[in-house]
C-alpha positions in Angstrom: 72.3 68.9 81.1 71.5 66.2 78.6 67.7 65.8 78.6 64.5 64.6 75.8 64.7 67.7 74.0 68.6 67.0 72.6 67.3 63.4 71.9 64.3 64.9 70.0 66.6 67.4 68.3 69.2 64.5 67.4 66.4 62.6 66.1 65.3 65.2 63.3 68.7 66.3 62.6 70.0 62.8 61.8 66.9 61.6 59.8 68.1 62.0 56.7 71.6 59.9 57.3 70.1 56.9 59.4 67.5 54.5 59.3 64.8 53.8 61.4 66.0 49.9 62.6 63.4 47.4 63.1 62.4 44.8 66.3 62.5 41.4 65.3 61.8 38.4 67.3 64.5 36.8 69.5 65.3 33.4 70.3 62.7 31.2 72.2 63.9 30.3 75.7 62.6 28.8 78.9 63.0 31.9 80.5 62.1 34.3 78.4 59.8 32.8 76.2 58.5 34.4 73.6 59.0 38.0 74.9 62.4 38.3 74.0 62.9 40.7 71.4 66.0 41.9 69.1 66.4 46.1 68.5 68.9 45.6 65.2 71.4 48.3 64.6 73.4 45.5 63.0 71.3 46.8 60.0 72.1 50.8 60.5 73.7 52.5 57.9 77.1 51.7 58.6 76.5 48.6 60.2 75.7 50.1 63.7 74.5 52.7 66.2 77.8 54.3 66.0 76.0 56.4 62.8 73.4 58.3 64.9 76.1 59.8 67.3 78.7 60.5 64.7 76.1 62.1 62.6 74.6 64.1 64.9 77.7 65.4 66.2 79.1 66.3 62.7 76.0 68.5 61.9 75.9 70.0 64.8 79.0 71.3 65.0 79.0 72.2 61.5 82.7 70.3 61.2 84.9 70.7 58.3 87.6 68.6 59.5 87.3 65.9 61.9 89.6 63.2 63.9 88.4 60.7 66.3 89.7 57.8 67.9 87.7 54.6 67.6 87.6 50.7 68.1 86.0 50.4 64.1 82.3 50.8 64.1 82.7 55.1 65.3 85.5 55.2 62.8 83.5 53.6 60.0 80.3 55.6 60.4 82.2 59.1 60.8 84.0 57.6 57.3 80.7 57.2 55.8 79.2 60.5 56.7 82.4 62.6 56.3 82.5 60.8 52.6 79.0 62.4 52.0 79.9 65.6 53.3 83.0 65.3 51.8 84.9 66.6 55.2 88.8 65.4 55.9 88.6 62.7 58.3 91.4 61.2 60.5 90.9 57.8 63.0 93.3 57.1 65.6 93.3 53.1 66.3 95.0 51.5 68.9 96.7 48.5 69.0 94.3 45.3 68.6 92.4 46.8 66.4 90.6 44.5 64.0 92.6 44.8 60.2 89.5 44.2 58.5 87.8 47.6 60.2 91.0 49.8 59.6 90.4 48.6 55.6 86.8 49.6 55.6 87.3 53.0 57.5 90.7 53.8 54.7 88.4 52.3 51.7 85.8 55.0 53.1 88.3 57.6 52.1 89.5 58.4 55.9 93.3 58.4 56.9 94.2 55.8 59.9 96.6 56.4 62.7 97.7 53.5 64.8 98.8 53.9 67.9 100.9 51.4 70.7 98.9 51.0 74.0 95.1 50.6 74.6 91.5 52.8 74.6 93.5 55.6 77.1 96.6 55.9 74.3 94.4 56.4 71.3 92.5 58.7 73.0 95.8 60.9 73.6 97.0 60.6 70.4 93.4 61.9 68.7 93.3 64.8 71.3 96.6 66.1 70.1 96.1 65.5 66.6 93.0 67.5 66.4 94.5 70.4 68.2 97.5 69.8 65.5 95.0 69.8 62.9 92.7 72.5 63.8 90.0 69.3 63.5 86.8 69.2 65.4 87.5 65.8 67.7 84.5 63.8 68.0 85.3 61.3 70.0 83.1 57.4 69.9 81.4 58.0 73.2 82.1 60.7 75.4 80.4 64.2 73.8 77.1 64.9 74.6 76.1 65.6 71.2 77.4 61.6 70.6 75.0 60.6 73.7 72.2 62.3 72.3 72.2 60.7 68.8 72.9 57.0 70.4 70.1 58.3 72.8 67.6 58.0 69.6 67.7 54.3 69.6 65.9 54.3 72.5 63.4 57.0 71.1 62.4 54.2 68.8 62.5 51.0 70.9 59.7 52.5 73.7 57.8 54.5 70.5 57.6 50.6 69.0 57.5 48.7 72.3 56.3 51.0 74.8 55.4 48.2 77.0 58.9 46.5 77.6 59.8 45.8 80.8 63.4 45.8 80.4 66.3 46.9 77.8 69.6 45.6 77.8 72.5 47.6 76.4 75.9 46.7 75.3 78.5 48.8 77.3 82.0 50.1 76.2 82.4 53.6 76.3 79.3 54.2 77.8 77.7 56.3 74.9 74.6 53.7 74.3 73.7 52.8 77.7 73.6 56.9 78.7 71.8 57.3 75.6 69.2 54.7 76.8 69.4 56.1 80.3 68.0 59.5 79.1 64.9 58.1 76.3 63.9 56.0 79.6 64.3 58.7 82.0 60.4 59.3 82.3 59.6 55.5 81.3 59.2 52.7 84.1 61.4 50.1 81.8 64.5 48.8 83.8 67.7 50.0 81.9 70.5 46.9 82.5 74.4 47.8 80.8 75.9 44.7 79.6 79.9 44.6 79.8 82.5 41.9 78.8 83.9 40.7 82.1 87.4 41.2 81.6 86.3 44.9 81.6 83.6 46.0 83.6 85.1 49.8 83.7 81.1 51.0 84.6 80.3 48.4 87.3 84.0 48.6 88.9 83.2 52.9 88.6 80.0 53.0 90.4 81.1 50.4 93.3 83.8 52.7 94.1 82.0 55.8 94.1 84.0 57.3 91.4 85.2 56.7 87.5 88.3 54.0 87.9 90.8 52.8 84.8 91.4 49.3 83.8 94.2 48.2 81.9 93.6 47.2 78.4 91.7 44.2 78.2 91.4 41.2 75.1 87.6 40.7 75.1 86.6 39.1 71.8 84.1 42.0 72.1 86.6 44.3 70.1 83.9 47.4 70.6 83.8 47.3 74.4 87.3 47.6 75.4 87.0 50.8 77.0 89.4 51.2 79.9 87.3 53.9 81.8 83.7 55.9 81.8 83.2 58.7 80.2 82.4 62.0 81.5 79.7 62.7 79.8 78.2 59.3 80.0 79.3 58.1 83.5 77.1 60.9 85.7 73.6 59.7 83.5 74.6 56.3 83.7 75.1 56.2 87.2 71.3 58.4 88.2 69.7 56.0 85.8 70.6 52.9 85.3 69.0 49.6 87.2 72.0 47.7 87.1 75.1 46.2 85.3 75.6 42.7 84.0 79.3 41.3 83.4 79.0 38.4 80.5 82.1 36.2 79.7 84.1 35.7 75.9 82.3 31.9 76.1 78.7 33.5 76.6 79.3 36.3 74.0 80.6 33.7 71.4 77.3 31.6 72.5 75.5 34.2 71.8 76.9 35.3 68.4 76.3 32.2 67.0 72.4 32.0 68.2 72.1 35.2 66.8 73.7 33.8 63.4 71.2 30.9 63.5 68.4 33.3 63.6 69.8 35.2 60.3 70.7 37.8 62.1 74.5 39.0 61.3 75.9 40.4 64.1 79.4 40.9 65.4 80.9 39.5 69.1 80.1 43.1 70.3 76.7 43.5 68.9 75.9 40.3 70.8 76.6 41.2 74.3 73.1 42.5 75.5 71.6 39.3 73.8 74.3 37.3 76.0 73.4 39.8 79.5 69.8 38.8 78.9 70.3 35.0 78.8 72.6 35.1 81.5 69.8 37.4 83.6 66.9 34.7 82.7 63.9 36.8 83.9 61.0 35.5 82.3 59.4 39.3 80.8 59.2 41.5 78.0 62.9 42.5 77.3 64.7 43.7 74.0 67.9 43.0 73.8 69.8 46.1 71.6 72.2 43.9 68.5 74.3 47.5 68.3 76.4 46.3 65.5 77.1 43.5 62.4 80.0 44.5 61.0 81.3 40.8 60.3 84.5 40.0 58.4 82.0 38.9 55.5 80.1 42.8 55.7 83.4 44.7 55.9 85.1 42.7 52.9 81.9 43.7 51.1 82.2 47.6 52.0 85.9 47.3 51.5 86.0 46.1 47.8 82.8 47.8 47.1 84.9 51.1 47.7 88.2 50.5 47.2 88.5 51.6 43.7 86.6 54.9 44.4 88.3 56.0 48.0 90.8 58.7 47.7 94.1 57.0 48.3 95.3 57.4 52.2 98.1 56.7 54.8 98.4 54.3 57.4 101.2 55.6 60.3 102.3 52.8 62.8 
């Protein structure tokens, strides 16, 4: 079982691939304040958390050739460390995926593999081509070596802020939120998952008793389209966690752009936990966790700025 000593050992394993992300102040609000503040993984190496779970999974396992199936942010950080390692990477994306993500991963040096259907298809496909391959499949949420590094972020946000009251956590896959679930299994802070509400897979699970699929969902939250838990994930998330918030496209677009006014450059799905705190309004000390920025501006940037030095690749349809 996942406890503090994997998140300790993720911690030193990953430290010379990540960065240690700052807390900057949030927005003033009625509610909250002035206690509001922002953990930013927008400015992780790779433009979000996604890079201390894909790392710590790649050099623990001692991979030479990986696959994965991701949304964009997994697929781009496994690109980045996989370029340093120099180990064969192939993502599997599924339909919807952003264009502008599947350039940065390919500029990276990484094959893509698009696939018809939702989460549930892409995960298929990138199970059987690993086992094609003979790859190592490190999939974007649901290995507990991905759980662990995510689990770092909360290492630092209660080492920093050890008097916050209450985190909330963007929920897709469920890698984050179990992550924070196990840094604050010994802490009194209230753990609260934030999902899009056209697909509240976590909150839908634990009502029913159970893990339950949704069908593929739109949210303009392109990260936290997940259609079910994870194993791994769901059984932490489920002992720990204080309770799940469902936030709407309109209130994650809302809260994009506050973020942007603040100068901080964060995508739709790195603005969800600012948008479940708003919506929750409890006047305490909260941070909110900005888990990625990987705008169409950033990703243009990492696109040209390696285009002319990534090994050519193929894109299947």
């Amino acid at each position: 079982m996942l406890g503090r000593a994997d998140l300790l050992a993720a911690a030193s394993r990953i430290a010379p691939y990540v960065v240690r992300t700052p807390l900057l102040r949030g927005p003033v609000t009625a509610a909250h304040g002035t206690g509001l503040l922002l953990k930013a993984e927008n400015l992780q190496l790779g433009g979000s958390f996604k890079m201390r779970g894909a790392a710590n999974a790649v050099l623990a396992l001692a991979a030479d050739r990986v696959v994965t199936g991701s949304s964009g942010n997994h697929g781009i950080a496994l690109a980045r460390i996989a370029r340093t390692l120099g180990i064969p990477l192939t993502v599997v994306l599924a339909a919807g995926a952003m264009p502008s993500k599947a350039a940065a991963i390919r500029a990276l040096g990484a094959e893509t593999v698009q696939v018809g259907g939702g989460v549930a298809e892409r995960e298929e496909r990138a199970r059987a081509l690993a086992a094609e391959r003979g790859a190592v499949l490190v999939p974007s949420s649901d290995h507990p070596l991905v759980v662990a590094g995510q689990g770092t972020v909360g290492l630092e946000l209660l080492a920093a802020a050890p008097d916050t009251e209450t985190v909330y956590v963007p929920t897709g896959g469920g890698g984050l939120l179990a992550g924070l679930c196990l840094a604050a299994a010994d802490h009194p802070v209230r753990v609260v998952g934030v999902e899009p509400a056209l697909t509240p897979r976590y909150a839908r699970s634990l009502a029913a008793g159970h893990p339950v699929r949704l069908p593929p969902c739109a949210t303009v939250a392109d990260g936290l389209r997940g259609q079910s838990p994870g194993t791994v994930p769901y059984p932490i998330i489920r002992d720990r966690v204080d309770e799940l918030i469902a936030v709407g496209d309109a209130e994650i677009l809302a809260a994009t752009a506050l973020l942007h006014r603040l100068g901080v450059d964060a995508e739709p799905s790195g603005a969800v936990a600012l948008a479940g705190a708003l919506r929750a309004g409890r006047r305490e000390r909260a941070v909110a966790i900005v888990s990625g920025g990987n705008t169409p501006a950033r990703l243009h940037t990492l696109h040209h700025s390696h285009t002319s030095t990534s090994a050519s690749t193929n894109v299947r349809i």
